[in-house]
C-alpha positions in Angstrom: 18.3 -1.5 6.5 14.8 0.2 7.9 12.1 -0.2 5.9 11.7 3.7 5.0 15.6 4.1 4.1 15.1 0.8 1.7 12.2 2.3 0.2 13.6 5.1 -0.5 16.8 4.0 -2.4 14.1 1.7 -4.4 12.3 5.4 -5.5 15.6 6.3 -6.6 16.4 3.1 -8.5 13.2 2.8 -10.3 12.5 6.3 -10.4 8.8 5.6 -9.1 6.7 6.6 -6.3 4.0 4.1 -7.6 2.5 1.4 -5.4 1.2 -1.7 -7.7 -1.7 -2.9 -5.3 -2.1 -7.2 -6.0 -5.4 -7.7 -5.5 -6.5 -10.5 -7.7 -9.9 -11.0 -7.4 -11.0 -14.3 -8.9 -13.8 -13.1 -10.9 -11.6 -11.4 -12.1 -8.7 -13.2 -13.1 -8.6 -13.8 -17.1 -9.5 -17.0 -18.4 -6.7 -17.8 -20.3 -4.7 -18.9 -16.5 -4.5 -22.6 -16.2 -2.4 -23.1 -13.3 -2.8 -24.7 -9.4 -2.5 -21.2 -8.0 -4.1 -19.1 -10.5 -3.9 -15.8 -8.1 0.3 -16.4 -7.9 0.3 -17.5 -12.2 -1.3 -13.8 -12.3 0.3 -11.8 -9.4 4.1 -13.3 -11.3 3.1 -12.2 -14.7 1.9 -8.7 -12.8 5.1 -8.3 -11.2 7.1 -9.7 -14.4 5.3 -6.9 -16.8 5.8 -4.1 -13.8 8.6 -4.3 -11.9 11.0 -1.8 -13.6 8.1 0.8 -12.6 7.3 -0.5 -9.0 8.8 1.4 -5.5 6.5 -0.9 -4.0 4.0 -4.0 -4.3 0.8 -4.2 -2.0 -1.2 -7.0 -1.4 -4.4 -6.6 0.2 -4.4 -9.7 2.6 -8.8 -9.8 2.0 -7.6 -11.8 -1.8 -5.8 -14.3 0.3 -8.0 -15.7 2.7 -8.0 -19.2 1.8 -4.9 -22.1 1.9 -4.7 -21.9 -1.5 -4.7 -17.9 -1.7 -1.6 -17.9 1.7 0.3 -20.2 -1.1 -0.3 -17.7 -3.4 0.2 -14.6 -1.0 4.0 -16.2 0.2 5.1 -17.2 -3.3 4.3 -13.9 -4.3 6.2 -11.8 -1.7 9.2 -13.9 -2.1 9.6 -13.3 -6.5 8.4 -9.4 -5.4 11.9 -9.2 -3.4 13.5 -11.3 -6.0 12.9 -8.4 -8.1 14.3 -6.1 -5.4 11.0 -4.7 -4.7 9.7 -4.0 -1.0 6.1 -5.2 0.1 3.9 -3.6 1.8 0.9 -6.5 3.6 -2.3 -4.0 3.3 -4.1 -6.5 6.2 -5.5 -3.4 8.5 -4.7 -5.1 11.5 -5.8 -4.0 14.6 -6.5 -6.1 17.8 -4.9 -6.7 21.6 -2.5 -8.5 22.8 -1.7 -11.7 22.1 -3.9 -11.6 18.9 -1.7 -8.4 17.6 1.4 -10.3 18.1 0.4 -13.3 15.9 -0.9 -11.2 13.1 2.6 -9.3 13.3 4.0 -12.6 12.6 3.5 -12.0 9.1 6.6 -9.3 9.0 8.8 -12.6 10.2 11.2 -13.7 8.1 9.7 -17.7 8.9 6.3 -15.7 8.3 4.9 -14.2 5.5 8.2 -11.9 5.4 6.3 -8.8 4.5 8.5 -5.3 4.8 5.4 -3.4 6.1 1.8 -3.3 7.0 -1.4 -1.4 7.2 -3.0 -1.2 10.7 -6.2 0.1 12.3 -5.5 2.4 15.0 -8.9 2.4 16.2 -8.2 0.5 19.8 -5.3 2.0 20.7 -1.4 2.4 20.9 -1.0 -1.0 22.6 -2.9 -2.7 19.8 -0.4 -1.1 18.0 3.3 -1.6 19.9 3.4 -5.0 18.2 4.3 -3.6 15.0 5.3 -0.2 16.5 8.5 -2.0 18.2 9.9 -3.6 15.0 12.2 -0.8 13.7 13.2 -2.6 10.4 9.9 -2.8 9.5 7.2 -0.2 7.9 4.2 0.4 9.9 1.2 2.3 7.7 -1.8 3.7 10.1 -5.0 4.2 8.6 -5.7 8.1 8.9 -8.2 9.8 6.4 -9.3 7.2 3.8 -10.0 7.3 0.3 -13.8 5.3 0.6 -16.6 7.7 0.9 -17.5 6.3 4.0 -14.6 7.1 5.8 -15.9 10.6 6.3 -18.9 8.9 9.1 -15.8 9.3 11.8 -12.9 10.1 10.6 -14.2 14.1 10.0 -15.7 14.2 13.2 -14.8 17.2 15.4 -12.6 16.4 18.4 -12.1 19.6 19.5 -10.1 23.0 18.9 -11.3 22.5 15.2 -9.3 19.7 15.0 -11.2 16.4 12.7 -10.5 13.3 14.3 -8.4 11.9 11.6 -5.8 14.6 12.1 -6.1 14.0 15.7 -4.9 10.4 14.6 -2.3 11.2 12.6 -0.7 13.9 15.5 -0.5 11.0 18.2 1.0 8.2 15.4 3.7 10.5 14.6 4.4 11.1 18.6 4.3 7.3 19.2 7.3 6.8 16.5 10.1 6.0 17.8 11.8 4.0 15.3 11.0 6.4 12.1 8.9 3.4 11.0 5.6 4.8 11.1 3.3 6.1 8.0 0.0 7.3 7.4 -2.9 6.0 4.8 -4.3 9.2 3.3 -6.1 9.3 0.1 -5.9 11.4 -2.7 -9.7 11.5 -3.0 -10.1 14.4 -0.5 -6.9 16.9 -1.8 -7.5 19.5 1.0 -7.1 17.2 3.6 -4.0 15.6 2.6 -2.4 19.4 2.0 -3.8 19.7 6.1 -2.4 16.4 6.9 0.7 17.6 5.2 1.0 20.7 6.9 0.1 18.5 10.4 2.6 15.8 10.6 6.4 15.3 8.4 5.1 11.3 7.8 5.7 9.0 4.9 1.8 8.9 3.0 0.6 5.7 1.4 -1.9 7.8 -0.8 -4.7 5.0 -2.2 -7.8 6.3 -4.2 -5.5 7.3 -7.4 -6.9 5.1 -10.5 -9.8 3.6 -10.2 -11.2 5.7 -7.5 -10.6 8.8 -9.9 -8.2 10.6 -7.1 -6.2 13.5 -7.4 -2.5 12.9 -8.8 -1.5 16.3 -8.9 -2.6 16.9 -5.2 -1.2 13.2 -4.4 2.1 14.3 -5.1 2.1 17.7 -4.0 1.0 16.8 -0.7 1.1 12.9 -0.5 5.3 12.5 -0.5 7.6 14.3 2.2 11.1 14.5 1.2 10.6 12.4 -1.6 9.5 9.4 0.4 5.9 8.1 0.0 3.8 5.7 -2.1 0.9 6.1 -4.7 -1.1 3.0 -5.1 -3.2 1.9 -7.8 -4.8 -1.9 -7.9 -7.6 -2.1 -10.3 -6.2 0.7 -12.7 -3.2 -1.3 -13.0 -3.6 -5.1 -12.9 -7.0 -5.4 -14.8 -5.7 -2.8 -17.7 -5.3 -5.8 -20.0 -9.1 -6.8 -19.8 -10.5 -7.2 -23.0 -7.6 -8.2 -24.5 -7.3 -10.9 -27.0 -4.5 -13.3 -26.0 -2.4 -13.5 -22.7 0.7 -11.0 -24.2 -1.4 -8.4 -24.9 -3.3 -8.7 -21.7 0.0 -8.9 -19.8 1.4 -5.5 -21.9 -1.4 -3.5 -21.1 -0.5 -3.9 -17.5 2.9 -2.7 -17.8 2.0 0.0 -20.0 -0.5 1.2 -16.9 2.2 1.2 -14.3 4.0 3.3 -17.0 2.1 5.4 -17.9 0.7 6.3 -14.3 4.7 6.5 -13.1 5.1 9.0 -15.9 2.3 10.9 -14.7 3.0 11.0 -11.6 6.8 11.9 -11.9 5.3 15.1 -14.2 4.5 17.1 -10.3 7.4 15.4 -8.6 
């Protein structure tokens, strides 16, 4: 099954478009782990307390850059599926050749085994054909994103008053031939994900909700086509327990995020 057809029968079975980001930053992990891979203790008990209201996990590959954090990263993909949920590797990739290939190895099954990944397509398509060619798996292209920066080039004017990140998004959707390709769009700039929406007929990963205060009505609205698309929220979700006294209410807090933002959400779907 194709990544996008999987994903959507989990939407349906979970009755979620929410995307639990695992980013488990070690200053902020709670105290209260004692383990030899204190970022997979936390990212099990994450899943464990989420799962029921998960379409999707996403890792951001940036908490992983270490032996001890791959470990972490592998054994946390594999209990993900064991829950029957899909993950999505948010690494950004985005380099030539021989160099793209290897860092698609992580959608191999002897690889990290991820269902889909976040690339840059700042170099070009053939940066991208790696992942572009692997019709079972998801491919999400950065586009607008949710960070205030992004505006320094992404808005930028390329002609026929057309910003550059639509530009993007037009030639992605062209270069799918598989149906595997998505875009990253946040929900911190509503009027250009209605303008993206109106542009292209592509999944959205739609980041910024949570933490970066974005818009859920507008991520909704505009953010899923046909039903199929993600929402993610990290921070909003798997540090909810902070300040909590013992490790089960810590834990409970986190499921009642995921909850509470897949009730929220489902309210404009």
């Amino acid at each position: 099954m194709v990544f996008f057809e999987a994903l959507d029968a989990r939407i349906e079975a979970a009755d979620s478009v929410v995307s639990v980001g695992l980013d488990p930053d070690p200053a902020r992990l709670p105290s209260f782990l004692d383990a030899e891979l204190p970022r997979w203790a936390f990212n099990r008990r994450v899943i464990d307390a989420t799962h029921e209201h998960a379409a999707c996990y996403k890792p951001n590959a940036a908490f992983y850059e270490d032996p001890d954090g791959w470990r972490a990263l592998a054994e946390t993909i594999a209990y993900a599926h064991g829950k029957d949920v899909p993950v999505l590797l948010d690494a950004k990739r985005g380099d030539i050749g021989n160099t793209a290939r290897q860092y698609a190895s992580a959608l191999n099954p002897d690889g990290l085994d991820a269902d889909a990944i976040t690339v840059n397509p700042y170099m070009g398509r053939d940066t991208l054909e790696p992942y572009l060619s692997r019709p079972e798996k998801g491919v999400f292209v950065l586009c607008r994103t949710s960070n205030s920066g992004g505006a320094d080039f992404q808005k930028l004017d390329v002609g026929n008053d057309k910003p550059l990140y639509q530009y993007v998004a037009e030639r992605c959707a062209a270069w799918d031939e598989h149906d595997n390709v998505g875009l990253v769009v946040g929900a911190t700039a509503p009027e250009e994900l209605e303008r993206l929406r109106d542009a292209v007929d592509r999944p959205f990963l739609v980041p910024g909700v949570g933490a970066q205060g974005g818009d859920a009505e507008a991520a909704v609205e505009y953010g899923l086509a046909g039903g199929v698309g993600l929402v993610n929220s990290s921070r909003g979700i798997i540090f909810a327990g902070e300040g909590a006294d013992d490790e089960s209410a810590y834990f409970r807090a986190v499921g009642d995020a995921a909850r509470k933002l897949k009730r929220r959400l489902n309210e404009f779907r």
